[in-house]
N, C-alpha and C positions, 0 to 999 in steps of 0.2 A: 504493500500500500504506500503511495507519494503522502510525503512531508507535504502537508500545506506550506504554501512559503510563508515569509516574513510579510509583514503588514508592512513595509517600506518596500518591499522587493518593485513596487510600479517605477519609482525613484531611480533604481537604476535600467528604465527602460527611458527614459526621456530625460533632456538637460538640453542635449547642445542644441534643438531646433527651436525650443523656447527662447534661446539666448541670441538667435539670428534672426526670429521673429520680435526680436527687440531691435535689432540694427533696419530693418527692413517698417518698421511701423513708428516714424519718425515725423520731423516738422514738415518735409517734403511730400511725404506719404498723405498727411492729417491736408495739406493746403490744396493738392490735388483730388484727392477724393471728395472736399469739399467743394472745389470747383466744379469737377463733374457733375456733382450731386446737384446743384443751385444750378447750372445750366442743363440739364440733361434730366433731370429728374432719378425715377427708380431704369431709366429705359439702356444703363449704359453697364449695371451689375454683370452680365453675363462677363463681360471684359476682365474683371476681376475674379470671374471662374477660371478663365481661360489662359492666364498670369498667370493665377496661381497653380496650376494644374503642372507648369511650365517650371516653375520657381520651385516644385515637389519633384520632377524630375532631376533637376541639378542636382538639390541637395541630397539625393537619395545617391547620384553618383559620387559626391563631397563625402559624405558616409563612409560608401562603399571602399573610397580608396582610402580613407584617413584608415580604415580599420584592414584590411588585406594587404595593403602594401609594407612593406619591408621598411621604406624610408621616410623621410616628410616630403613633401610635392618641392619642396625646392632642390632639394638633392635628387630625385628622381628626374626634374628636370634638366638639372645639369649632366648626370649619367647618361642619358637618352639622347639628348638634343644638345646640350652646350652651356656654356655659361650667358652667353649673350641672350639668350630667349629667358632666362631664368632671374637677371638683371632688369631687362625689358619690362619683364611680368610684376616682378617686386615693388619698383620704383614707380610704375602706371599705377596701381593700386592704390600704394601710397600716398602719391599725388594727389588722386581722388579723394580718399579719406580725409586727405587733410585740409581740403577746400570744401566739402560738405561740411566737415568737422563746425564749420563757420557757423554754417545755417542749424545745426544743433546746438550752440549757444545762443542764436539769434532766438530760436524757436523757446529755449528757457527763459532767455529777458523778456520777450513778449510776454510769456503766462505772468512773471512779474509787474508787466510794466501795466496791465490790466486792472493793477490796482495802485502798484508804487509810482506815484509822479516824478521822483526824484531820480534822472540820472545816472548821479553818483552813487546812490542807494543799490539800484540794480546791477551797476557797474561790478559794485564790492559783492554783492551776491555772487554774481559770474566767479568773480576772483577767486571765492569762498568753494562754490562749488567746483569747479576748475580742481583747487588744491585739493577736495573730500576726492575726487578721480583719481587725484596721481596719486595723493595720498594710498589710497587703494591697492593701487596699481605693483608700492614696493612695498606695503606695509608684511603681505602675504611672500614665503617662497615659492608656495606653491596654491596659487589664490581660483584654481578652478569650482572647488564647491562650493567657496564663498561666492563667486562670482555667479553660477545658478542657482545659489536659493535667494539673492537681491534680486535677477532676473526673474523670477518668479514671482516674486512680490510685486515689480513695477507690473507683469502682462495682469497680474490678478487685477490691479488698480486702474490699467486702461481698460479691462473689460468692464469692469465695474463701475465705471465711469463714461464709459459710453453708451451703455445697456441703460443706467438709470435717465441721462441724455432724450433718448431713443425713444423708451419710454412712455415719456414725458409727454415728448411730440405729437403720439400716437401715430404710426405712419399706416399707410395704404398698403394694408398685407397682399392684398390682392395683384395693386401694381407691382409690389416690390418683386413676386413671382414672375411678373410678367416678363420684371426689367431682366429674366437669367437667359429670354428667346432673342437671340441677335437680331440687332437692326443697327440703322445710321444713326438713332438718337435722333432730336430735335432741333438742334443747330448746326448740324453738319460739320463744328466746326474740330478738327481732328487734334489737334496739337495738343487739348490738355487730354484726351485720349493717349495718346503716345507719353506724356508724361507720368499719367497713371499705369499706364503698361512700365516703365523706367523705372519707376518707386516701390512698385511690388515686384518686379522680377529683377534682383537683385544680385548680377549673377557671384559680384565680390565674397555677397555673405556667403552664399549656398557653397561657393570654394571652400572658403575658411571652413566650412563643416569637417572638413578633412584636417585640420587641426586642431577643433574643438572634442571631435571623439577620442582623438588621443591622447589630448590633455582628461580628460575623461577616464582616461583607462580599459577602454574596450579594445578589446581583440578582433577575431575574426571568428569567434564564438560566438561575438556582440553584435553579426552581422542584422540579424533576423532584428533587434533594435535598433540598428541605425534604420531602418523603415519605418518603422514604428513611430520612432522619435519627428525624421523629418515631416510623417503624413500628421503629428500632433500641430509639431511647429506651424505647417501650413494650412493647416487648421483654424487657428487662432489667428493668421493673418489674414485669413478672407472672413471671419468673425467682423473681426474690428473694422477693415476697410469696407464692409458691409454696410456696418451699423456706419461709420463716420459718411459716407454716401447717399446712406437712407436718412439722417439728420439733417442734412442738407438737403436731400428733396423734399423731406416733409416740411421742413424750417421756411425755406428759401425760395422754392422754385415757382416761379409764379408762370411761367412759359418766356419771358422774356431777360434778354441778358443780363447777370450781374457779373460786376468785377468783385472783385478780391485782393485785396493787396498784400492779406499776412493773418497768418490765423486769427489774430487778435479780431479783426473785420469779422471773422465767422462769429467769434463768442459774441460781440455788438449786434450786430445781427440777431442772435437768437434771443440776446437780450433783451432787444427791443420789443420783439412781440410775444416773448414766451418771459419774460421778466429775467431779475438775478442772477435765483437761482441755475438757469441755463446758463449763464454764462460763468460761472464758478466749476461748478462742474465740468466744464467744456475746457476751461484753463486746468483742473486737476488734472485732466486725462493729457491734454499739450504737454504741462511740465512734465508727467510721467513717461511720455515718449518720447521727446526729447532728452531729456537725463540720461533715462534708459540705454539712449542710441552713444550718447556720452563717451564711455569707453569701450562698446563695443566696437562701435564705428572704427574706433583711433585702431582697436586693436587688430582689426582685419590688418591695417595699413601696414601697422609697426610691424606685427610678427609674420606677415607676406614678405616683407622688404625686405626683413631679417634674413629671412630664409632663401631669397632670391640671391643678396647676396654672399650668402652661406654662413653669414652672421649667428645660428640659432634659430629655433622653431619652439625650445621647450619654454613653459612658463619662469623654470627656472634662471633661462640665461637671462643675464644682463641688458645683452644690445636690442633684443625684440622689443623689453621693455621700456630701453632707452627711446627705442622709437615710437612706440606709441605714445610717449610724455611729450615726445617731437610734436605730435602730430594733435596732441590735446593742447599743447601750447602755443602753434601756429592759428589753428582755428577759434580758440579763446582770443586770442590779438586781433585778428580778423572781426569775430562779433563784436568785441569792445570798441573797435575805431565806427562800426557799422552803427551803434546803437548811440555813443557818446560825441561824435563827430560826424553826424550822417556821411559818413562817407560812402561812397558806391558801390557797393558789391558787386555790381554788373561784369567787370573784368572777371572776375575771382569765379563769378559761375561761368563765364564763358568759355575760360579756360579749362574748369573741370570739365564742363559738358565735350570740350572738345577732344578730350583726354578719353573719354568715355566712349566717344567713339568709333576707337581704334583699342580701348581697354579691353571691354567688357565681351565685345567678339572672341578677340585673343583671349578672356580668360576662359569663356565658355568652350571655346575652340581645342586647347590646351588639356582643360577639366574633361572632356568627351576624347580627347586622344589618349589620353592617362586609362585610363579606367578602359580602351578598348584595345590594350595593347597586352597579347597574352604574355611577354616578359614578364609584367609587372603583376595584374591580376590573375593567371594562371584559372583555375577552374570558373574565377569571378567574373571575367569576360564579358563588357555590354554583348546584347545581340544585335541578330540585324534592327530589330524596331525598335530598340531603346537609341542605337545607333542613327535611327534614322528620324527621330521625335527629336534626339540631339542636335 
């Protein structure tokens, strides 16, 4: 007769997709699904089926290889391929991270600035919080299970924070169903479409899973949970981009265009005709996903780069860490100048965007040749369909 397991034993089937479904459900995420929402209504959900379906394939390869391979993804790429593709991959990544990094401080001043009038005030917060990150970051040698059971606390608090939101609203269950049958939507107009596809199919994170399971501790015993895990993780990001979409058409969507400048507009907005409380709660769930995205964001960059250039992958080395502090203090100077000196952001995302696309092909490209190369996975081998969905 089987041993019941332990009442903790679910614990060790998920972690690392909850912690990607934190880097993935950020200020970015929250600004575009709210756009779509307030211009498109419930009619543009299916979109974010069809992400995340996409965004569950990566990271189930991210899994696959972090737990069957032999090495970390940067040593395996300089084994295979060379140091220059492995450089290439590190340092684009990085770059990334650490120009969004921006707009995840921008996105925590905001949930402040909602209430705090003072500048200076919000400035020192950033600072404060900024320091509790890196703080973190060396406090731990080996900070993986601290790091998933805070992620876990922030996803519990954006659900919980959006779901009472939602709520609230009362939205159109009916259209909401309708919004999952493809169509053009109502304005035809595509571009925040493609940035709601950008925000939830995040190919950076869904790589890093291939780091997060090993900092984890799983094997290739652990396989049958890294599925598990990812189909939780992307789970919970089509929850939330659900609900922050269906908020927005219930709140917002009148048929005719609204702009949006910065989430802070959504919470005023909901403000305005659903009272305070909407907007408090709406800032709870901003600062939570922002935070959130905080250091994991920094950390894809750092410990990518690390490993790219053969600097370390584990939590323990030094220079990964050194680089994610890199990349949490690039982007904290960047929101500070943004928020205390309007300064222009406009470069800073142009550049990342443009980074992105020649990144995120290579890394999805890279992450799909890994995993389909029997050297390396041996009986684990994509197939042809998984190969060909890739």
């Amino acid at each position: 007769m089987n041993e019941r397991p332990p009442a903790k034993h679910w614990i060790r089937r998920i972690g690392p997709g909850l912690i990607t479904a934190c880097v993935v459900i950020g200020p970015g995420s929250i600004m575009t699904s709210s756009i779509v929402g307030a211009n498109e209504g419930y009619a543009m959900l299916w979109v974010v089926a069809v992400s995340v379906a996409f965004m569950l394939l990566f990271m189930s390869l991210g899994a696959k290889l972090g737990v069957v391979a032999a090495a970390s993804p940067g040593d395996l790429i300089r084994q295979h391929a060379g140091k220059p593709l492995a450089w290439l991959l590190g340092l684009s990544v990085f770059f990334i991270a650490a120009a969004y990094q921006s707009g995840n401080n921008i996105g925590v001043a905001a949930a402040f600035e909602a209430f705090v009038t003072s500048k200076s005030m919000v400035t020192g917060l950033l600072l404060f919080f900024n320091a509790v990150a890196i703080g973190f970051l060396f406090a731990f040698r080996n900070f993986y299970q601290m790091l998933e059971r805070v992620m876990m606390g922030f996803v519990a608090l954006m659900l919980i924070s959006f779901a009472i939101n939602l709520m609230l609203l009362k939205p159109d269950l009916s259209a909401m169903a309708a919004g999952f049958i493809p169509s053009l939507g109502h304005s035809q107009d595509m571009l925040p479409l493609l940035g709601l596809v950008g925000t939830t199919l995040v190919i950076g994170g869904a790589f890093y899973q291939a780091y997060l399971v090993r900092q984890k501790g799983w094997t290739i015993d652990d396989l049958s949970n890294g599925r598990i895990d990812a189909t939780v993780g992307c789970a919970i990001m089509f929850l939330i981009t659900v609900m922050l979409m269906s908020t927005a058409a219930a709140g917002l969507y009148t048929g005719e265009p609204v702009k949006l400048a910065n989430p802070v507009e959504v919470a005023q907005s909901l403000e305005r005709t659903f009272g305070p409380t909407a907007k408090v709660i709406f800032c709870f769930g901003l600062f939570s996903a922002a935070y959130s995205s905080f250091l994991i964001n920094s950390m894809v960059g750092g410990f990518m780069a690390a490993d790219g250039l053969g600097w370390g992958s584990r939590p323990s080395d030094f220079l990964p860490r050194f680089l994610t502090m890199a990349a949490l203090v690039i982007g904290m100077l960047v929101g500070i100048a943004v928020q205390q000196f309007n300064f222009d952001r406009t470069p800073t995302i142009i550049a990342a965007q443009a980074v992105t696309v020649v990144a995120a092909p290579l890394v999805a490209g890279v992450l799909l040749w890994l995993t389909s190369s029997r050297k390396i996975m041996g009986t684990h081998v994509n197939g042809p369909l998984t190969i060909a969905c890739g």
